[in-house]
C-alpha positions, 0 to 999 in steps of 0.5 A: 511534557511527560508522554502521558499528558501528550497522549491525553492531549492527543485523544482530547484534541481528536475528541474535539475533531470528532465533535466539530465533524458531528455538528453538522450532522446533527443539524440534518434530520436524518432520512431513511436508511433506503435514501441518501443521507442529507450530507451526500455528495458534499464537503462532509465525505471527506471529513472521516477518512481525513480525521483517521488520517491527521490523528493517526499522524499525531497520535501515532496510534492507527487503531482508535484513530481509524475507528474514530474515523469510521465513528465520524462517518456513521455520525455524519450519514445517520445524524441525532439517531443513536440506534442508525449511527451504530446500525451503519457503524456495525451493519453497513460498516464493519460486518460489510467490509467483512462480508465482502468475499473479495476481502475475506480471500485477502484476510485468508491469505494474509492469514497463510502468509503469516503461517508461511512466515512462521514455518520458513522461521521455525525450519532455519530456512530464514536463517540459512538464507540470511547466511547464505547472502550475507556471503553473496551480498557484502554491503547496506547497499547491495542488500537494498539493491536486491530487495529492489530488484526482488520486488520488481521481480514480484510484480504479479500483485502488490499483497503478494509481493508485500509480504513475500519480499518481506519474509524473504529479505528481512534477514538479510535487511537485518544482518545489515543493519537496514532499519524496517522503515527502510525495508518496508519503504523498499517493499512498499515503493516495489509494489503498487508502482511496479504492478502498475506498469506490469502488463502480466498483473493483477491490476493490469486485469483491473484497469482494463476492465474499467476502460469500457468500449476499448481494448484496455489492455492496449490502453493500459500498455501505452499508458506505462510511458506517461504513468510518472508517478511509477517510474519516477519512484522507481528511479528514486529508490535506486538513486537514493540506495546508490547515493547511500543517504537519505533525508527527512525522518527516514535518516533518523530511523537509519542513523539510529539503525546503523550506529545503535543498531536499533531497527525498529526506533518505535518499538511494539510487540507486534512488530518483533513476534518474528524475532521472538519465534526460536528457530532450527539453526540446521536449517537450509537455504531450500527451506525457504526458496523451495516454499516460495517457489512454491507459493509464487507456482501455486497463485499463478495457476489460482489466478489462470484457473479462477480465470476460466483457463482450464475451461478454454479461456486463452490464456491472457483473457484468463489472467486479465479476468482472474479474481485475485483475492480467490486466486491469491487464497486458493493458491497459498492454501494449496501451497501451504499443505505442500509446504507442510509435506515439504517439511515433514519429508525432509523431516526439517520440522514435525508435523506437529511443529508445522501445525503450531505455526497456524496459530502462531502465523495468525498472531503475527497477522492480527495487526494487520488484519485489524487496521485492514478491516477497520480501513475497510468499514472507514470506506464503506462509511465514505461510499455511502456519504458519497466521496466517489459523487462528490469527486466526480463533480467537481472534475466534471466542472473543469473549464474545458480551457484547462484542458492543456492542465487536465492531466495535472489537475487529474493526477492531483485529484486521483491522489486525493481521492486515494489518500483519502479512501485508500484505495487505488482500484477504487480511484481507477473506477471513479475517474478513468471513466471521467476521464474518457468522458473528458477527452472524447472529443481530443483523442490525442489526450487520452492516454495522457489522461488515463495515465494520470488517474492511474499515477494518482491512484497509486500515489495517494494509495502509497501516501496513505496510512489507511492503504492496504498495500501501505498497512501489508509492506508495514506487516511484511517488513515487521515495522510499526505501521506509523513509522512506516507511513511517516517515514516513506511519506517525505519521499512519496511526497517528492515524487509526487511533486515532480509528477505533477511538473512532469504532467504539465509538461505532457499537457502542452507536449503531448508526449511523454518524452519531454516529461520524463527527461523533466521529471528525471532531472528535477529528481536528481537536483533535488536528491543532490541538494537534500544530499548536501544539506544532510551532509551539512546537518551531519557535521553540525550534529558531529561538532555539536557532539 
């Protein structure tokens, strides 16, 4: 079958989604746009966000798939009703997503980083580090290793974290032959699932701020034991780059990487413009630390100044409530004009040169930005059928028999519910309230609890090609997003598995000792035996050829 007869099928199959998620909406009069949609709180609100998904998967186009999905959704709140479909399409979809300051700060800084990419390239700085490890760093492994143990390093918030390891590493990733699905599982792996567990984080301030009535800070503390889903990947990462293999599509983008030298396998434009930038091979190794040094300096004071630090706040309570799309803006742009300072100083690059990086850097980042703000509006189309309601519910009308599997149970929805909406903050706020609501009356099982809403949101969070930490470790490894999402989604899904056991463990425990040692040993059975079977497949492959 030729490539584009497969394609036609592909949008004539996605077409046939649309139009069967339609019907039922066009069976509903729809009400005023004041009111609830006759579709609210059921079923249908998980019908755009899976469209988006399963075409995204199949097609391995992101763009037409999210707006598809979005469409769906419009579709299925505004009913037979052309001009509402594409008011909420336009008015309550796209332009609210882009209307929200918390998401324009994120696209402000998305912007800067791009910019950040683009000088540190132009100066030689990304070519003089590269050199420079390649002398500390002999090996694939080591360099996996520090992309590790930098992204852990990085733990203040997973945007920041995404694109800074990726601009800082992919060098190095790239003298090594380490495809870009490899680095941007790293990254991504070494974000959400790290700032989880970071009590000094932006999503510490996050989830603590959701748990009403307590000190959620001490909540969050003691939920790091039980929150599996973090440690286990963690764990995993570090075992799959000591063991030097890997499984399932991710050891057909190394292969090709290691033996053809092919890093990308799926090839776009977007994906190599980082490459394409020619480059100041005089450059030095300060010309990239300097400015990220500087950058990581100038958000920390963004998030304790939006915090109220310097008006008296204590310190803690001034990071537990910063903004941080403001405080991630605010500091990359002051870092960004001592950058530029930095550079026509040491006279590395002109002033001049320095302002052709702003329109450069914003190049880079137009995919990005357009897959987060069409995953944005496909969350305002959910938010407004009702998915958090819906959820909710159905949590609700667990038998109070099940409450040795809640924690399980919880895990698995809140995995859902972040894969579906691509959001863990979104997930944290609907169930970890429920949560609570659920173990009044058995205190012992409230961390557990919690724990699992907050695992279950990160994991559907890294799961999901409409995530946008998933959409920015695509963008900070220069990988084509689908095969970023294709690829880790093997490897999440493992871990995924092995949570939940871990979970029902916990639930008749009521402890996370046993649950962790479960969970560990399950892991590394599982990684020998997909060592041996890729082993075999190898020497299969090799006879054959």
């Amino acid at each position: 079958m030729t490539h584009s007869i497969r394609t036609r099928l592909n949008y004539i199959f996605g077409l046939a989604i649309l139009i069967i998620a339609s019907m039922p909406a066009l069976c509903f009069a729809a009400e005023e746009t004041a009111k609830k949609p006759a579709l609210y709180a059921t079923g249908f609100s998980v019908l755009p966000p899976l469209i988006a998904i399963v075409l995204a998967l199949i097609t391995k186009e992101v763009y037409s798939s999210l707006f598809i999905g979005v469409f769906a959704g419009a579709v299925l709140y505004a009913g037979a009703n052309f001009s509402g479909i594409m008011n909420h399409l336009l008015q309550d979809g796209i332009i609210a997503s882009l209307s929200s300051a918390g998401n324009v700060g994120i696209l402000i800084f998305l912007v800067i980083l791009g910019m950040f990419v683009a000088m540190m390239n132009l100066s030689g700085g990304s070519a003089a580090f590269g050199e420079w490890a390649s002398t500390k760093v002999k090996s694939r492994k080591h360099a996996q290793f520090t992309t590790i143990l930098l992204g852990i390093l990085i733990f203040v918030d997973d945007y920041f974290n995404c694109l800074t390891v990726g601009s800082v590493m992919k060098p190095l990733s790239d003298k090594f032959n380490i495809s870009r699905a490899k680095l941007a599982y790293l990254i991504d792996a070494t974000a959400a699932p790290v700032c989880i567990i970071a009590p000094i984080s932006s999503w510490a301030a996050a989830v603590s701020g959701f748990v009403q009535g307590q000190n959620g800070l001490t909540i969050f503390i003691r939920a790091i034991p039980y929150n599996f889903y973090a440690l286990f990947t963690i764990v995993m990462m570090f075992a799959i780059v000591a063991m030097n293999f890997d499984y399932s599509k991710m050891a057909i983008y190394e292969k090709n990487a290691i033996e053809n030298g092919d890093l990308l396998t799926v090839h776009e434009n977007l994906s190599s413009q980082d490459e394409e930038i020619s480059q100041n091979h005089n450059g030095h190794v300060a010309d990239l630390i300097v400015p990220v040094i500087v950058l990581i300096i100038c958000c920390l004071m963004g998030m304790i100044y939006t915090g109220g630090f310097f008006s008296g706040t204590s310190f803690v309570d001034a990071f537990a409530g910063c903004d941080a799309a403001a405080s991630l803006s605010l500091g990359s742009l002051v870092a960004l004009i001592i950058t530029i300072v930095y550079y026509c100083a040491r006279r590395v690059l002109t002033f001049r040169e320095c302002m052709g990086c702003v329109p450069e850097g914003f190049k880079q980042m137009v995919s990005p930005i357009l897959v987060l703000t069409l995953a944005w509006s496909l969350k305002c189309m959910t938010d407004s059928l009702g998915l958090a309601p819906f959820v909710a519910g159905m949590v609700e009308k667990m038998p109070a028999s099940w409450m040795a599997l809640i924690p399980a149970v919880l895990f698995v929805i809140s995995c859902a519910l972040g894969f579906a909406s691509g959001t863990s903050w979104g997930t944290f706020g609907i169930l970890i309230p429920i949560a609570l609501a659920i173990t009044a009356s058995r205190p012992d099982m409230m961390i557990p609890v919690i724990s699992a809403c907050m695992a279950g949101g990160v994991c559907g969070d890294h799961c999901s090609p409409i995530s946008d930490t998933t959409i920015m470790a695509s963008a900070g490894a220069g990988c084509n997003h689908i095969s970023h999402v294709e690829t880790q989604l093997p490897y999440a899904l493992t871990v995924l598995v092995i949570s939940t056991i871990s979970y029902v463990v916990v639930g008749f425990t009521k402890s996370a000792i046993p649950g962790l040692i479960v969970g560990v040993v399950l892991l590394f059975l599982f990684l020998n035996m997909m060592k041996k079977r890729q082993a075999r497949m190898n020497m299969v492959a090799n006879a054959e050829a």
